[in-house]
N, C-alpha and C positions, 0 to 999 in steps of 0.2 A: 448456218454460216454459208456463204456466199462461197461456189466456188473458184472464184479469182482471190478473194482474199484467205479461203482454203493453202490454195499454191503458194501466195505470197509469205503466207507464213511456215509451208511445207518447204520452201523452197529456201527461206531463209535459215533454216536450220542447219541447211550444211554449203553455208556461208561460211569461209573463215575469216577471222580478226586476224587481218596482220596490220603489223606496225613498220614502216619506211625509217629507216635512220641514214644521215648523209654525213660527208666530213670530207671535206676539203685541204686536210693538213694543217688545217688554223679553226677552223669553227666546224663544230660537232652538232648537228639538228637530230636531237631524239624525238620520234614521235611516240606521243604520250595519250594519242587518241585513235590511232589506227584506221584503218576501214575492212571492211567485210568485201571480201573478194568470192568468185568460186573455187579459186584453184592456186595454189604457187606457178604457175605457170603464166597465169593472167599477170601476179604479179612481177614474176621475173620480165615480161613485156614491158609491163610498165615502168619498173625501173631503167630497164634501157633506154628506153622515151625519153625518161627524163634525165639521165647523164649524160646523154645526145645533147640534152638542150645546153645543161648544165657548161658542157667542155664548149660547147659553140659561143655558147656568151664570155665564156674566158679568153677564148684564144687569141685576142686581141692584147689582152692585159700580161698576160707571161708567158716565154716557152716552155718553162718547169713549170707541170703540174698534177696533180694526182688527185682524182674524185674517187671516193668510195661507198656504196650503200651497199647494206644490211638489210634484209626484210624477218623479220622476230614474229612468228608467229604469237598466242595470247599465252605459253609458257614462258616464252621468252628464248626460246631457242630458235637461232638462224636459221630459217630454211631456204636462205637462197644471197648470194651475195655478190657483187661484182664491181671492177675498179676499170677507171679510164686512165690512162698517161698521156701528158701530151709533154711532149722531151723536141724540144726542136734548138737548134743552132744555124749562125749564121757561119757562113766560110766565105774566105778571102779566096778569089781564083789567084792560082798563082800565076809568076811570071817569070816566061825562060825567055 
């Protein structure tokens, strides 16, 4: 055996399957196919990335709002989770 596909397959084994789930307050995205990360840490990155994205493309649409993802490793248990708010109001200046 070749040693680059040695690695790839040594390497792969302590890959872990996690699974991203999101939820918006009205629509729940479980994922049902996961991907192979090195680390909870790579994925708690990546999560961030994409709530980032996630509350940017909304902000226009509402001031209440609330994103939340899960990362489920291949038990099924949460190893890493995190939520966005964005809560904004308009005020009237007063007048004396």
């Amino acid at each position: 055996m070749q040693s680059s596909l040695k690695n790839a397959i040594s390497s792969k084994a302590w890959l872990l399957k996690l699974y991203f789930d999101f939820d918006d307050g009205l629509t729940q995205l479980r994922d049902e196919e996961g991907i192979d990360l090195p680390d909870v840490e790579t994925a708690r990155t990546e999560v961030l990335k994409t709530l980032g994205e996630i509350a940017k493309d909304a902000l226009p649409k509402s001031d209440q709002q609330a994103f939340t993802a899960t990362v489920r490793n291949a038990s099924g248990d949460v190893v890493y989770s995190a939520k966005v708010t964005i809560s904004g109001e308009q005020h009237e200046p007063s007048r004396t």
